[in-house]
N, C-alpha and C positions, 0 to 999 in steps of 0.2 A: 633433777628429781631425786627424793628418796625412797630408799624402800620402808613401809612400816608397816610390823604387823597386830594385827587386830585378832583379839581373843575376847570371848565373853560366852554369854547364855541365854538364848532369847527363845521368844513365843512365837510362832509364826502369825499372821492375822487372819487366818481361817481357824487354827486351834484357839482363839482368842477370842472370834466367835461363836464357836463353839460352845464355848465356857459359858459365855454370856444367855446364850440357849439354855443349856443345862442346870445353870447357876452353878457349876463344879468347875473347876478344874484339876488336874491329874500332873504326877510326876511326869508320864509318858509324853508329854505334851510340851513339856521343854526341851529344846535341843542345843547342842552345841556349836558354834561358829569359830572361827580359825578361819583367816585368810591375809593373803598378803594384796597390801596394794602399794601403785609407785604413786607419790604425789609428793605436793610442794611441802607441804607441812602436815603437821599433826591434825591440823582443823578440816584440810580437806579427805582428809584419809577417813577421818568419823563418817566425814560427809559421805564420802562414796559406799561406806561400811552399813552406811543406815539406808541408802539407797540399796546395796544387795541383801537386807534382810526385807526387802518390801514391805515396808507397813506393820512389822512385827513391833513387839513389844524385849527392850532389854532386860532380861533379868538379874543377870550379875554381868559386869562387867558396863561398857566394852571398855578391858584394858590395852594400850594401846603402847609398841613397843619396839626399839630399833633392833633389838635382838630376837632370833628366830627360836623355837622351843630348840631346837638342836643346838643351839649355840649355847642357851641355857644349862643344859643337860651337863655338857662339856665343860663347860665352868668349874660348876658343880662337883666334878670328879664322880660323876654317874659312869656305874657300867657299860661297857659297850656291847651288842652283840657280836659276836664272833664272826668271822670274815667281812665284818662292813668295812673297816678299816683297814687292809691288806688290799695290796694291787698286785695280782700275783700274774706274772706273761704266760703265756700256753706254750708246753711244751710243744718243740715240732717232733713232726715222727717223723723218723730215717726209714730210706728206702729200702728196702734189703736188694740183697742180690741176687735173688733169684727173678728167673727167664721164663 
């Protein structure tokens, strides 16, 4: 199995109905998706991807990708935040000698 992950922008299907009520719909109404799934290929990963947006609507995307946004990032030569990347061991503390 591989890992791939899945990015895009969708509508949930309650906010979709909604719209359809209203005749509107709204920025607020879009949300974002990011998730990893393990699967055989690309084609089953959509599939389980469109299984956990329930019934929504894709707006942008779904891009779909063996590399992780952090692996992206790093590529890149993006900034890092400070202490993510240090492993630093815990000082011990000496005993004293007092009784």
């Amino acid at each position: 199995m591989q890992r791939f992950y899945i990015e895009g922008l969708f509508i949930s299907r309650q906010k979709i109905k909604k719209g359809q009520k209203s005749g509107r719909g709204s920025k607020a109404d879009v949300e974002p998706f990011a998730q990893t799934f393990w699967a055989e290929n690309a084609a089953e990963a959509l599939q389980q991807a469109n299984e956990a947006i329930a019934g929504g609507q894709w707006l942008d995307g779904p891009r779909i990708s063996d590399l992780s946004e952090e692996d992206r990032m790093r590529q890149m030569g993006a900034p890092q935040l400070p202490g993510f990347g240090l492993q630093v061991e815990p000082k011990l503390r000496r005993k004293s000698g007092r009784r």
